[in-house]
C-alpha positions in Angstrom: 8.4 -58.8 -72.0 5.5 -56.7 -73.4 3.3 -57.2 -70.3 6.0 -56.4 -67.9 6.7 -53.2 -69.3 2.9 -52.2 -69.2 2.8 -52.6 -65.9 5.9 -50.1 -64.8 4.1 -48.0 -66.6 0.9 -48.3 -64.0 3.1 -48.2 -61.1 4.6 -44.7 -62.6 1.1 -43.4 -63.1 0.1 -44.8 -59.4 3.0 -42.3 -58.0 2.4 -39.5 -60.5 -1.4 -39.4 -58.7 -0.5 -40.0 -55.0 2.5 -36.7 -55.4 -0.1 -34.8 -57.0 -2.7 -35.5 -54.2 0.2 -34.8 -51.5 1.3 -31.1 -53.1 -2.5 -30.4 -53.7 -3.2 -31.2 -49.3 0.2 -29.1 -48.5 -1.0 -26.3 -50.7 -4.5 -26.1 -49.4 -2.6 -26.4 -45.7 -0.7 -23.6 -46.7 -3.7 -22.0 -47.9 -5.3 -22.4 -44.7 -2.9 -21.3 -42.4 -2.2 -18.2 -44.2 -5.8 -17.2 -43.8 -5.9 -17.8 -40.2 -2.3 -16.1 -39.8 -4.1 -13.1 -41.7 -7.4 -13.5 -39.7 -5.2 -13.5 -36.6 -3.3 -10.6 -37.8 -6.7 -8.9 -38.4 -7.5 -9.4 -34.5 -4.5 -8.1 -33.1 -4.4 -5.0 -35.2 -8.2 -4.7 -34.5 -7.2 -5.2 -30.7 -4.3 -3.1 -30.7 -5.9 0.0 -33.3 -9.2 -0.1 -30.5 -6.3 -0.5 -27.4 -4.8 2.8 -28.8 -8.1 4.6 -29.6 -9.0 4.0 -26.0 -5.8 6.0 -24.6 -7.0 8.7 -26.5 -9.7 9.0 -24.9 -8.0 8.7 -21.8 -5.6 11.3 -22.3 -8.2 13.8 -23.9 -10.5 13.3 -20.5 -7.1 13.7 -18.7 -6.1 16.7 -19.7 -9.5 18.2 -19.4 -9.8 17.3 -15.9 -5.8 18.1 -14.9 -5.2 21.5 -17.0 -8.7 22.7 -15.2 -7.7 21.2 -11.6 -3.9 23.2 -12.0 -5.9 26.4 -13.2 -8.4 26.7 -10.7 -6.4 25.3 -7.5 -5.0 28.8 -6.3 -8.2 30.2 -6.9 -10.1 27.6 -4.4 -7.3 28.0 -2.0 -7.7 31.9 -1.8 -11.2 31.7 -1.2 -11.2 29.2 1.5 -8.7 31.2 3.4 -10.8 34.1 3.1 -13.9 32.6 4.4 -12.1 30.4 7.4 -10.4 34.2 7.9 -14.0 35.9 7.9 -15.4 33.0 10.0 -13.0 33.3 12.9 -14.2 37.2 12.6 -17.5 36.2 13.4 -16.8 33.6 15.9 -17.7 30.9 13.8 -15.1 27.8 14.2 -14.7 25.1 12.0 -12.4 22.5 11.5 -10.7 22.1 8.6 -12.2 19.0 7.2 -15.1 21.4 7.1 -13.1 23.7 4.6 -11.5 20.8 3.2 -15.4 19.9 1.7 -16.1 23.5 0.6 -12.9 23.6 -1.6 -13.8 19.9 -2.8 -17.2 21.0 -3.8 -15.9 24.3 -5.6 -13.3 21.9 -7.7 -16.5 19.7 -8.2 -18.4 22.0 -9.7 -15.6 23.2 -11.7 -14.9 20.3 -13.3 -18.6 19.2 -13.7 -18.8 21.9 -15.9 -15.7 21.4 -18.0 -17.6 17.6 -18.7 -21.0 19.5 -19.7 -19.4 21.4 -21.7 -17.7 17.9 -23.6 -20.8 15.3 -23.1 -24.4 15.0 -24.3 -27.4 14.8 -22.1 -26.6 11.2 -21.3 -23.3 12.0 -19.9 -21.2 10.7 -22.4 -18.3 12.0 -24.3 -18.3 11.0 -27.9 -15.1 11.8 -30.3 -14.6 10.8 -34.1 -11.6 10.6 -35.3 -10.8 12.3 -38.2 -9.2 10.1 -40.2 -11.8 7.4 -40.0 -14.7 7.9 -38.5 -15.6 4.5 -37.8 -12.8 4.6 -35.6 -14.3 6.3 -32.1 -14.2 6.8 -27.9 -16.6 7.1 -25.6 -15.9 8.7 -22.2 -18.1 7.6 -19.4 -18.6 7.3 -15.9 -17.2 3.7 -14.3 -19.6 4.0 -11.6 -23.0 5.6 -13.1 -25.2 8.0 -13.1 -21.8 10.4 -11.6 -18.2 10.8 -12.4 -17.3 12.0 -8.6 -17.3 10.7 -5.5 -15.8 12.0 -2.4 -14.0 11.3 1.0 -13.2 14.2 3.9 -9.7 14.6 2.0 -10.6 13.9 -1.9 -12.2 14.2 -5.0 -12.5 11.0 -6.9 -13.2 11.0 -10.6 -14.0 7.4 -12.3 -14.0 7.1 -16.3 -14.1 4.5 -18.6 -12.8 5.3 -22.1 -13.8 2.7 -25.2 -11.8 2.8 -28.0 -13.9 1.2 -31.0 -11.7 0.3 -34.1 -14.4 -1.2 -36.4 -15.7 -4.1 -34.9 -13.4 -4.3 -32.1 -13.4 -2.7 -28.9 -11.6 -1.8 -25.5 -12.0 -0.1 -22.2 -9.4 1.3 -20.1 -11.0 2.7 -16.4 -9.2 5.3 -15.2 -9.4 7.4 -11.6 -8.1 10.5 -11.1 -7.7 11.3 -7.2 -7.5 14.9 -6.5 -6.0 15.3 -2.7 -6.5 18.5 -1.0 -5.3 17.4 2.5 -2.6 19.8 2.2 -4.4 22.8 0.8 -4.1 25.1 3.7 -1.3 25.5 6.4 -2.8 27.1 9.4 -0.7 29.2 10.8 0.8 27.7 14.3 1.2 31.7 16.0 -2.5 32.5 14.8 -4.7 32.5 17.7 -8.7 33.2 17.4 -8.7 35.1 20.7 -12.0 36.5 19.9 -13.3 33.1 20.0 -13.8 33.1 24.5 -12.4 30.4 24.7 -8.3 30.9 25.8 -9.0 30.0 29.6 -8.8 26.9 30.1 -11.3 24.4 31.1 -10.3 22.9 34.7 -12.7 20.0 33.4 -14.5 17.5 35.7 -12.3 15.1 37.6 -11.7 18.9 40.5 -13.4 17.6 43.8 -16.9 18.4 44.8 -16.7 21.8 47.0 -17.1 21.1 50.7 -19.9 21.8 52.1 -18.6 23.4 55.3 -16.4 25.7 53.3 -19.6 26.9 50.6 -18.6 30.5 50.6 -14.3 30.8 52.1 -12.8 29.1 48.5 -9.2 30.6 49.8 -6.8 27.9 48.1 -9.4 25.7 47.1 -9.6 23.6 43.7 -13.3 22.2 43.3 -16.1 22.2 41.1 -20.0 22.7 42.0 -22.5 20.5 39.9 -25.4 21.9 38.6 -26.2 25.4 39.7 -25.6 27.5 42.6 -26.6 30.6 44.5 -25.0 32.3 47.3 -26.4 34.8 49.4 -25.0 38.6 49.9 -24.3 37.6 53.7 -22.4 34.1 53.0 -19.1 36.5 51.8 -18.4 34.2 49.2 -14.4 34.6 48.7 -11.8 33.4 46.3 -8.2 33.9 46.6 -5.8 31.7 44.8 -8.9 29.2 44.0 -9.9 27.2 41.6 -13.2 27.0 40.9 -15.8 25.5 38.0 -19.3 25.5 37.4 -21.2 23.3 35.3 -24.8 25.3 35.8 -25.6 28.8 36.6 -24.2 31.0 39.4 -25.5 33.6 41.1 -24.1 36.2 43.9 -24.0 39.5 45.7 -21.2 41.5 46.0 -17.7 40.3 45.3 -15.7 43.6 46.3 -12.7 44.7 47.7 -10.6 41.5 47.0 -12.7 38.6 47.2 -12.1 37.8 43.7 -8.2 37.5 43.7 -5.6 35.6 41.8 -8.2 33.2 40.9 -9.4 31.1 38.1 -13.3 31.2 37.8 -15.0 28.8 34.8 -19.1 28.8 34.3 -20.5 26.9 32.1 -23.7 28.7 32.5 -24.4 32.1 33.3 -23.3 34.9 36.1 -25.3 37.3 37.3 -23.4 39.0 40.5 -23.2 42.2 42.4 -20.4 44.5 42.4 -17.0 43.5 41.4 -15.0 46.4 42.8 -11.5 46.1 43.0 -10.1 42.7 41.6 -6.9 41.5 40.7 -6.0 38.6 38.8 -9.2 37.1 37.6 -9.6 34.7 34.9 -13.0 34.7 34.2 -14.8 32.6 32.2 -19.1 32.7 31.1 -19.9 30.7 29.0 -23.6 31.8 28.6 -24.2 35.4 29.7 -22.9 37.9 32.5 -24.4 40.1 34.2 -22.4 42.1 36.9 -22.7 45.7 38.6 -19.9 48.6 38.9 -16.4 47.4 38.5 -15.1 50.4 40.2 -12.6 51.2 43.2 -9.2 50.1 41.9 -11.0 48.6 39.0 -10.5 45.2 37.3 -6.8 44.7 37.5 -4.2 42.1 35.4 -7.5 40.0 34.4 -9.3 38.3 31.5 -12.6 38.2 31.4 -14.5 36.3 28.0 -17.8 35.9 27.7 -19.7 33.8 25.3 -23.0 35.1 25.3 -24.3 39.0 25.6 -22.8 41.2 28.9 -24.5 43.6 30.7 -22.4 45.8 33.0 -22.5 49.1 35.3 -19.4 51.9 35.5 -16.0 50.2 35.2 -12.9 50.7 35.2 -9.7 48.2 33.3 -5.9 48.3 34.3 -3.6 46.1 32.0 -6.8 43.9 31.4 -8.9 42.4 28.5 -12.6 41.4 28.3 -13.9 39.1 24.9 -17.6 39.4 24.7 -18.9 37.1 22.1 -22.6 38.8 21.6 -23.7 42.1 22.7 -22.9 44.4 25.3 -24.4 47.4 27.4 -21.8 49.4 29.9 -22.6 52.4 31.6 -19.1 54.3 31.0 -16.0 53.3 31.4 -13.9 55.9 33.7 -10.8 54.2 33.6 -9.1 51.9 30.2 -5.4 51.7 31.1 -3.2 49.5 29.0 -6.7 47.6 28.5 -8.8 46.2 25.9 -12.2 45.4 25.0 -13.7 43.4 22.3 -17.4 43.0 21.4 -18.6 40.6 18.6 -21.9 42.2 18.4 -23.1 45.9 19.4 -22.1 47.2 22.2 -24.3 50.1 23.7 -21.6 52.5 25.9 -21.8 55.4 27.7 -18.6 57.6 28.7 -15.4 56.6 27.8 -12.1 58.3 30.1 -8.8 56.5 28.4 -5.2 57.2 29.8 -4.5 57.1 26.0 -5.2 58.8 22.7 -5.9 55.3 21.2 -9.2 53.9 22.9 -8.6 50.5 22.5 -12.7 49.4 22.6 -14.0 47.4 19.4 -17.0 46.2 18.8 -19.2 45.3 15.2 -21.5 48.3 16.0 -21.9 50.6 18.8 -23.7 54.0 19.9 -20.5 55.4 20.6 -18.0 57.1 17.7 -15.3 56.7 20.2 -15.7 52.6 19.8 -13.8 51.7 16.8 -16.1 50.1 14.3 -14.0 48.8 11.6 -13.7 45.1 10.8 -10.0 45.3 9.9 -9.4 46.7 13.1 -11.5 44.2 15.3 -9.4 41.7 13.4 -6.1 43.1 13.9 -6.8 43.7 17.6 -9.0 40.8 18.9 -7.9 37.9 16.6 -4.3 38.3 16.2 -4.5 39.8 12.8 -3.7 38.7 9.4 -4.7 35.5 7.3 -5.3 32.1 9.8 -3.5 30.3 7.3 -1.2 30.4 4.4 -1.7 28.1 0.9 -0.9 25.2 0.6 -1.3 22.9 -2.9 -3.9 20.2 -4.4 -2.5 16.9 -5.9 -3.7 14.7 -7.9 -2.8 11.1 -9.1 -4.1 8.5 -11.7 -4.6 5.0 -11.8 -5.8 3.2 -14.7 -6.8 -0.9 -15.6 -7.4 -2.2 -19.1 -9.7 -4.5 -20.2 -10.1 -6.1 -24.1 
């Protein structure tokens, strides 16, 4: 009876040991994954603490780049009108993608300097935080050595903000696109007409002039290739006509109305006789023109532009206007009725006889006092007057993509 009751006792003992040996694996299980819950825990708050850092920097880089874009956007605007406004003063035509890039570079430089003011030598923006300053973000450019980059309508700024939270980091790239396609709103009524060019091109599919009928153009629409002189006794004649050059032309005479009702384009230049007595010319030189007297009845109900310099005897203008594009020399003008002349260069003049107080002559400089000088006034009266356009706005939008 002894024996057997020694032996429950070993079996007790045998249990005692393997419970013991169980708690003690569940505790050090326990043990275990609490440390890697709290490692874990560590990670995320690491990750999370470094996520949040990062949009710091974003929105401090933000705001520096927006708040300087909003200021200086009307500013830009005004500036380009001006200059597209002083341009089409003196005759130089752009297009507005051309404007488009001087605005984009002024907003460039803006905001280049708003970053030197923030970054070190290596372009980077460094911030502490202040209430650890182990905790940091650096501000840099995604695409290096440059922040900007540019198309014909925007201004493209590329950052990456790190956040660093310890030993933990993350990046968030961010783009700013600054649009200025709608920055200016030409005006639809605004019309450069000091820019020679508001007759029309016939252009190149008119017929070849016939041969047989050189000099009689009466009702014709053709087109001579290359150059071409006519002699004083061909009696070269227009009358509702038609007619383009793609040279030089050269003539006698054209008086007492063989240049009528008639549309007359030269690519090159014109050097011609008299012109006495013709009504309802469009004229168009594209290089220079030279002509004699434009006397008799004068130069009646035409438009004659000119896009080089003019050269010119007495003449005299009823409900006309002539557009001369670089200088200009006429003798005097004995007759200015309900007519205007515009010169985008000097203009050297002799007498002027006007049926009107107001002498309706402009010109950039001129020998004559009586030729109104004043660039206002050339504006007003030979390119419609006013600004060409009127502001529009710059946009901007932001993209960004995080990384851990």
């Amino acid at each position: 009876m002894r024996g057997v009751i020694n032996n429950d006792k070993g079996y007790v003992l045998a249990l005692v040991l393997i419970i013991s040996i169980l708690f003690t694996v569940i505790f050090f299980s326990f043990l275990a994954i609490s440390s890697n819950t709290t490692k874990q825990n560590n990670i995320i708050e690491g990750t999370f603490q470094s996520q949040s850092i990062a949009e710091m920097g974003v929105s401090y880089f933000q705001h520096a780049m927006t708040n300087e874009i909003i200021t200086k956007q009307n500013e830009i605007i005004q500036e380009v009108i001006a200059q597209r406004d002083k341009d089409i003063i003196n005759m130089i035509i752009e297009n507005d993608d051309y404007y488009k890039g001087l605005a984009i570079n002024a907003m460039e430089n803006y905001l280049q300097n708003i970053i030197s003011s923030l970054t070190d030598d290596d372009k980077t923006i460094n911030v502490e935080i202040k209430q650890n300053k182990q905790n940091t973000f650096d501000i840099t450019p995604t695409y290096k050595p440059e922040y900007f980059s540019k198309t014909s309508d925007n201004l493209i700024i590329a950052f990456t903000s790190t956040g660093y939270a310890e030993a933990k980091h993350a990046e968030i790239k961010g783009t700013i696109t600054v649009d200025f396609s709608n920055m200016i709103e030409p005006k639809a009524n605004h019309i450069p007409k000091d820019t020679t060019d508001l007759i029309a091109d016939p252009g190149t599919k008119l017929k070849i002039c016939p041969a047989e009928k050189k000099a009689n153009l009466t009702n014709e629409s053709c087109q001579i290739d290359g150059s071409v002189i006519y002699q004083q006794n061909e009696n070269l004649t227009f009358s509702n006509a038609i007619y383009r050059v793609s040279g030089a032309f050269m003539a006698g005479n054209l008086n007492n109305s063989r240049l009528e009702n008639s549309t007359i384009y030269i690519l090159g230049s014109m050097t011609s006789g008299n012109l006495n007595s013709t009504n309802g010319l469009l004229l168009h030189v594209k290089g220079s023109l030279t002509v004699g007297n434009v006397i008799g009845s004068g130069l009646s109900n035409s438009t004659i532009e000119v896009g080089g310099s003019a050269q010119m005897g007495n003449i005299k203008l009823i409900n006309s206007t002539m557009f001369i594009k670089g200088d200009a020399s006429i003798d005097n003008v004995n007759k200015l009725q309900n007519s205007k002349i515009c010169v985008n260069g000097d203009l050297q003049i002799g007498q002027i006889k006007s049926d009107s107080n107001k002498i309706s002559i402009y010109a950039k400089t001129s020998n004559n006092p009586m030729v109104n000088t004043d660039n206002a006034a050339f504006e007003a009266a030979c390119t419609g007057g006013g600004s060409s356009a009127d502001p529009g706005s710059i946009n901007y939008t932001t993209d960004y993509e995080y990384s851990y």
